[in-house]
Each structure stands twice: as structure tokens, then as C-alpha cells.
C-alpha positions, -999 to +999 in steps of 0.1 A: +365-153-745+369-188-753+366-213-728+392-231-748+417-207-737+434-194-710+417-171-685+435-155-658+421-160-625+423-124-609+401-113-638+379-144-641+372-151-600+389-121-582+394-085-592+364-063-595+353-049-632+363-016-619+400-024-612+403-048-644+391-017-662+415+005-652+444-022-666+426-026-699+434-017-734+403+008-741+415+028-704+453+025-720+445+036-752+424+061-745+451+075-722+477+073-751+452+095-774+448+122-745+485+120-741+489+131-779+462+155-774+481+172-745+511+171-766+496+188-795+479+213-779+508+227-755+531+227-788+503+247-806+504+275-772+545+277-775+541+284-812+549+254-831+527+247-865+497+230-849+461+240-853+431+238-834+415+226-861+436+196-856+434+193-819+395+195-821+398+164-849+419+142-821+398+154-791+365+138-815+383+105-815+398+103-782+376+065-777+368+052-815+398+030-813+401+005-843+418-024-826+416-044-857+437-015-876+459-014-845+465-051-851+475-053-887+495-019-885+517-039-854+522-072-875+534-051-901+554-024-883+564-044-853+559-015-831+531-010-807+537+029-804+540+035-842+507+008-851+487+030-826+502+063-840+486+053-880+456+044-866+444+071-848+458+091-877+436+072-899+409+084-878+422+121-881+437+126-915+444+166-908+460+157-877+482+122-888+512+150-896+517+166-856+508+134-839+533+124-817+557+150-828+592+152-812+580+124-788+596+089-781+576+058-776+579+064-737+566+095-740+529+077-741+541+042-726+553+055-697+532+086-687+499+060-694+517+033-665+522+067-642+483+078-649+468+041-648+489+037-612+475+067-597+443+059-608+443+023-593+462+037-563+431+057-558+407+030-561+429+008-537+426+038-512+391+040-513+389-001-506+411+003-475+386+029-461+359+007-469+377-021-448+387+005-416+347+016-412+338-020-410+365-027-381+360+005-372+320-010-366+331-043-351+358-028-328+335-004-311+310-035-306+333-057-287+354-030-273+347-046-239+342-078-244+373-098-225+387-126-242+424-144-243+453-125-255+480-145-270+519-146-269+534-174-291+499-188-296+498-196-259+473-181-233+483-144-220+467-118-201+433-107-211+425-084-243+395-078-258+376-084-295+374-046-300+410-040-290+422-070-313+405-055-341+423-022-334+457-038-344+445-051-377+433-014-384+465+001-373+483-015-400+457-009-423+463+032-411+498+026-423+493+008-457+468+042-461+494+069-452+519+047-481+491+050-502+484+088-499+521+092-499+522+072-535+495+093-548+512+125-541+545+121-548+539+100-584+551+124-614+552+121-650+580+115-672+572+144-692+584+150-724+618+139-725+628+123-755+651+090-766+679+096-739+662+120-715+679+150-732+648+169-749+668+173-777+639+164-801+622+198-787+648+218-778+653+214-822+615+219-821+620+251-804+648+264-819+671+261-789+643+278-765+650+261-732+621+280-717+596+264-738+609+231-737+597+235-699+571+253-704+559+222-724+560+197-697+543+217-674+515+223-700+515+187-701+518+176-664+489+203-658+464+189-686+466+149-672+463+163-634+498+164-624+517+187-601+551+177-616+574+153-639+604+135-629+634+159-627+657+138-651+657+105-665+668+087-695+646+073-719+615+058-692+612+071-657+631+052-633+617+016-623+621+025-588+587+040-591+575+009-601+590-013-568+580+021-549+542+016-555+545-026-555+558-022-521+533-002-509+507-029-521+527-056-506+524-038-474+487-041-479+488-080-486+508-083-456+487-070-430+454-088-449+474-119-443+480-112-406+448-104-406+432-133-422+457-160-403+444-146-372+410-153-381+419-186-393+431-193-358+403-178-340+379-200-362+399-230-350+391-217-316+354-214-326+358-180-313+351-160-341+341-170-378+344-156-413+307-154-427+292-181-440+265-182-465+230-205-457+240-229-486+274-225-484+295-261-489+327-262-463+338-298-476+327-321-503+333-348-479+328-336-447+293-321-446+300-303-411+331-284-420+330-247-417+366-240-436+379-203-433+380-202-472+379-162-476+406-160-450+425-185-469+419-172-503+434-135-487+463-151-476+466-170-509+468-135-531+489-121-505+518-143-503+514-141-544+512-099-541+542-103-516+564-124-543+554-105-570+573-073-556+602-086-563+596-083-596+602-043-603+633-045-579+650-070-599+639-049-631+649-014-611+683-027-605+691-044-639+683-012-661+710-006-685+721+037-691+694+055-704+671+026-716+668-014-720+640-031-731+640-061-702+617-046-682+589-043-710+571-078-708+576-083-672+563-047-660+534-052-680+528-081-661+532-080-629+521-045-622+486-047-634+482-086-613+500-069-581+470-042-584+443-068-595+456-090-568+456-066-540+419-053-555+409-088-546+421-093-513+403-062-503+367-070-517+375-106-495+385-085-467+356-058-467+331-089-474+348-109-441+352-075-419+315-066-425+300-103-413+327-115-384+307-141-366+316-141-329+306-170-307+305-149-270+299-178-251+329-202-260+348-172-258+339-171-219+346-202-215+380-201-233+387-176-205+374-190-177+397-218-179+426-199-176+415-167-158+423-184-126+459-187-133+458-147-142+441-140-108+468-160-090+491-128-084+462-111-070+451-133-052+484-133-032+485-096-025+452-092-011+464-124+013+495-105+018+475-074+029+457-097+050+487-106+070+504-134+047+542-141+040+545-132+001+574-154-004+553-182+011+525-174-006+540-174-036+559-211-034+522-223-026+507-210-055+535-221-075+530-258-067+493-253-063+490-243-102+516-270-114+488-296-098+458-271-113+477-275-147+484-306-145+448-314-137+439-299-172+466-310-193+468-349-179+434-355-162+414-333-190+395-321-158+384-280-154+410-256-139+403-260-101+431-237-085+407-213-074+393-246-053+430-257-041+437-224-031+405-226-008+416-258+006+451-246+016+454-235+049+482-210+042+452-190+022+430-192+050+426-155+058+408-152+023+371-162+020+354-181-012+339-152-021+374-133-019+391-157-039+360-160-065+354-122-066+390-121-090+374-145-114+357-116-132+372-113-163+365-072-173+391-071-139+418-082-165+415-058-197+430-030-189+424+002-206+411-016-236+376-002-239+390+032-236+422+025-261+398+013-285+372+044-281+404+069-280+420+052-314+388+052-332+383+091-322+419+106-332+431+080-353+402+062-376+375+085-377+394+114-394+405+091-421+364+083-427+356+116-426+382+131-451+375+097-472+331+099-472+325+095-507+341+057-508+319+050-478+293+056-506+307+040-532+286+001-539+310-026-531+323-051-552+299-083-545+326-108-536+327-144-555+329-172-532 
């Protein structure tokens, strides 16, 4: 391509060759000729005049597609369909008289979007296993390591890096199950004609409603399809469309969540997105380590995110049996909502399988405000010991306003551990009483095990019944 001209970013910087292949017009094509192929052949079995000679002349030039032809036969004809429909008969002068016979232009437009979907639904689904088994790795690592949780951003009780991890995979869990429910349920239009009527082949068949059945099942059974749509008019319905563009906005949005909390944690210096030996952070500021993956997911996502609206507005503006709005902008934003979301999950695989995590400032992250957290135990073993709770309680109270405020004002450590040791109200506890609390794997809970028993019933099932993507090479990501 010329550098003169415009090159779309998702194909140019993003989306992997596999996924931009899947979109492109040799994989359409191609999927239009089988189409016709499929067509012919289950006419031929219910009887109409179509010979195997014929069918074996299409099936030998299934991917010889003259795009030049294709070209000259559209400028003249102004028809994608028909231009398409000359010059593969060009290519198969004893078949040019059955091709595409009693068929509408839908009948390959809209079956190809079905296939192509499914197809890059499947490669999506592979992706998000790829993803899980590197959290799936990184969860069980630092399944017991202790570090802050956080409500509205502000220090909460103790979580760990494992059991964080386990969230972000839960929601990928539930972008798989829409994804699996996508590929199953999708369904060809079939062979229904200008309305959705099937008069064309009911004429075809001479008023035999069987085989005008009979035909879409043949046809449905050929591309590797269980079923076509019930009724319809002219295209299937463009629900299907917001259907499977929800689903992948479901998938940008927990990449984003993802990614934003990795932004944060690399603010923290907690935990870091890899980062390449020679990698540049800042043209101006040579020390900056900028989350620029993490950014670039949550970039894609928030466009993946808008760009659903797109086939809901179309779905719900769809005039009768057919209208012709939703032509340009379907063939626009469905293929860049999958090329999008291909992207953000070649980012997210590349960040999952290189998380950088700092241990130590993690410790002392919590150390700073584990004493607070120990405070209520700290006050039931005194009560046990003989204390008044109520009292007890007041002192801490005031005792941690002059701890905080001894971190907050005075930028000194958290010394309420050391004030409660002063205060003779606490006197029936030792030092090493009140310092024995400040072990932070005191504080986690059941998180080692929630992560060990999630990663047992809930993850490793899904990589089991998915192995082959495991094996599949991974798209090398461009930074």
C-alpha cells in the first residue's frame, strides 16, 4: 500500500495477520464462491437442472478470484453481488447459467458476515484462553502473597496478588461463556429470497415446500451449521450483529478494568507491565516507565465499547423486510470491533505473561497501614485480658487519629503500634503481643485457598477443554 494513503491503524499497528485475514476480501470471496457451490449442489440433490459437471467446474475455482474483472464488472453494473456473479462465471463458462440461481444478493452477503463472525468469534475464544492460563500462572504464584486491598482507591483490609488476579479472570470466564454462547447459537440466513418468502424456490420447486427446506438444511449442513434463522426478511435480523458486538464489548470492558488496575498498581510501583531492555518511556524524561500497553488496551477498549452502538442504532432503524442503511456502516464497524478486540488481547496476553511485581514495596505499602487493621484485634485480646472494650475502643480511636495524623501531617511512619505500648490502659499486653498482629498473612483470609479452589473448578476445565489454543504461537505484540 502506498504510504501516500491512508492505513488503518488496527491493521497497520494492532490486529494480528490472522484476524485481518479472516475480514479480508480473498476469505469473503472465497466464502461467496462456496456459498454458490452449496447452493448448486443441494439444488442438483432435490432435482433441479444442475450437473456435477458444473459443480466440479466451481469447486476448481473456489480461490482464482480475478479482482481486476470483479472491478470493471462493478463500475459497470453497480452491483457488488452481480460483478462477482460474471466473474466467477467467466472462470466457469458451463456453470455461469445455475450460479446463483433463485438467490438474492443476501443470500451470499449475509450468510458470508454469519460465517466470517463465527470464525473470528472462534479465534477471539482461543485468545481469551490464552490470556486465563497466563493469570491462571501469575495467580497461583502470588496466591499468598498479602498486599492492600482497596475500596474507593483508599487502603482496606488485606488481599493478595493471586486473589486480585482471580477477579480479572472471572470476568474473563464470563466474556468466554458469551463467547461460546455466540458460537452456538449463530445461524444462517439460509436461502430465503428478496422478502424472506422463498418464493424464488418454492417456483424453483414447483410449489414443493419440502424441498424448499430440505434446501436450507443441505446448505446449513455443507458451511457447518446446525440451523438458519427461522424467518426473516430480506437479511437476517441486525440484532445478531449488536448480539455478537456486545459480547466483544464485554471483553474490552473487563481488559480495561484490567489494564486501569495495572495502571494504578504501576503508580504504586507495585506491580509493572513488562518492559523491554531498550524500551523508551518518555522522549523527555529518560526515567519514565509509562504503562503504555495498559494504556493502549484501554484506548481500543473504550473505542470497541463505542463502537457497539453502532449495530443497535442500525438493528432498531431497519425498515420491513430490507433497507440498505445498514450496508456501509456494518461493513465497518463489525470487522474494526473484531480487529479491535483481536488487539487488545495480543496486548493483554503479552502484559499477563510478563507482570513485573516489586514484593518489597509491596510490604512496605502494607506495613504502613497494617497497624490500623490490627487495631480491632488488638483490643479483643486486651479485652480477654481483663480490659473495658468500650474504653478500649475510645483509646484506640484517639490513639490512631494522632498515628494518622503523624503520617498524613508530620510525613513520619505509622507508630500506633508504639502509642498503644505507651498507654497505660493497654498495659496488660506485652510488645511482643501487640507486635505479634503485625504479620500480615494474619489478614488474608481464605485467599490462598479461594484462589487454589477457583483455579481447580473454575479455570482449569476451561484450559483443558480449550488445549489446542494453548498451542497455538501467539501474535508477537507491536510496542
Amino acid at each position: 500500500m502506498s504510504k501516500n494513503a491512508y492505513e488503518s491503524p488496527l491493521c497497520s499497528r494492532y490486529a494480528s495477520a490472522e484476524m485481518q485475514y479472516i475480514f479480508s476480501p480473498d476469505q469473503k470471496f472465497y466464502t461467496w464462491r462456496r456459498l454458490w457451490v452449496a447452493l448448486a449442489r443441494a439444488e442438483m440433490e432435490l432435482g433441479l437442472p444442475v450437473t456435477q459437471e458444473q459443480i466440479d467446474e466451481m469447486e476448481a475455482h473456489l480461490t482464482d478470484i480475478d479482482y481486476e474483472m470483479a472491478a470493471e464488472k462493478e463500475k459497470q453494473l453497480r452491483h457488488d453481488v452481480m460483478a462477482h456473479i460474471h466473474t466467477f462465471g467467466t472462470a466457469c463458462p458451463k456453470a455461469m447459467s445455475i450460479i446463483h440461481l433463485g438467490a438474492t444478493s443476501c443470500y451470499v452477503g449475509d450468510n458470508t458476515d454469519v460465517i466470517l463472525m463465527r470464525q473470528a468469534l472462534e479465534l477471539v475464544r482461543d485468545k481469551l484462553v490464552q490470556v486465563l492460563n497466563h493469570l491462571a500462572a501469575f495467580a497461583r504464584q502470588y496466591k499468598a502473597l498479602p498486599t492492600l486491598g482497596f475500596t474507593h482507591f483508599q487502603p482496606a483490609q488485606l488481599v493478595t496478588v493471586g486473589k486480585r488476579a482471580t477477579l480479572w479472570m472471572n470476568e474473563l470466564l464470563m466474556d468466554l461463556e458469551e463467547v461460546e454462547h455466540r458460537i452456538s447459537s449463530l445461524k444462517l440466513l439460509g436461502c430465503k429470497g428478496t422478502t424472506g418468502t422463498q418464493a424464488s424456490f418454492l417456483e424453483l420447486f414447483e410449489g414443493d415446500h419440502e424441498k424448499c427446506r430440505a434446501l436450507e438444511q443441505k446448505i446449513a449442513a455443507e458451511m457447518g451449521f446446525d440451523a438458519v434463522v427461522p424467518v426473516s426478511g430480506q437479511t437476517y435480523s441486525r440484532k445478531m450483529d449488536y448480539a455478537v458486538l456486545s459480547t466483544l464489548s464485554g471483553i474490552a470492558q473487563s481488559a480495561s478494568k484490567f489494564a486501569t488496575d495495572l495502571r494504578l498498581l504501576c503508580h504504586l510501583k507495585e506491580v509493572e507491565e513488562p518492559f523491554e531492555k531498550h524500551q523508551i518511556g518518555s522522549s523527555a524524561m529518560p526515567y519514565k516507565r509509562n504503562p503504555m500497553r495498559c494504556e493502549r488496551i484501554c484506548s481500543l477498549a473504550r473505542y470497541v465499547m463505542c463502537d457497539a452502538l453502532n449495530p443497535a442504532v442500525t438493528a432498531a432503524t431497519q425498515w420491513f423486510e430490507r433497507t440498505l442503511d445498514d450496508s456501509a456502516n456494518k461493513r465497518i464497524s463489525v470487522p474494526e470491533a473484531f480487529l479491535a478486540v483481536d488487539a487488545i488481547l495480543n496486548i493483554y496476553s503479552n502484559v499477563a505473561a510478563g507482570l513485573v511485581v516489586h514484593e518489597k514495596v509491596i510490604r512496605k505499602h502494607v506495613m504502613e497501614e497494617l497497624p490500623f487493621m490490627a487495631s480491632e484485634n488488638i483490643m479483643m485480646d486486651a479485652v480477654k485480658k481483663g480490659g473495658d472494650r468500650q474504653a478500649l475502643h475510645e483509646r484506640i480511636r484517639v490513639l490512631s487519629q494522632e498515628a494518622g495524623a503523624n503520617v498524613k501531617d508530620r510525613g513520619l511512619s505509622n507508630n500506633l503500634v508504639d502509642l498503644i505500648a505507651e498507654d497505660p490502659a493497654f498495659s496488660m499486653l506485652s510488645r511482643d503481643e501487640l507486635t505479634a498482629h503485625l504479620e500480615p498473612e494474619r489478614y488474608i483470609g481464605r485467599c490462598p485457598e479461594q484462589v487454589e479452589e477457583f483455579l481447580q473448578s473454575c479455570v482449569q476445565p476451561v484450559l483443558e477443554r480449550y488445549a489446542a489454543a494453548l498451542g497455538r504461537a501467539e501474535t508477537e505484540l507491536t510496542v
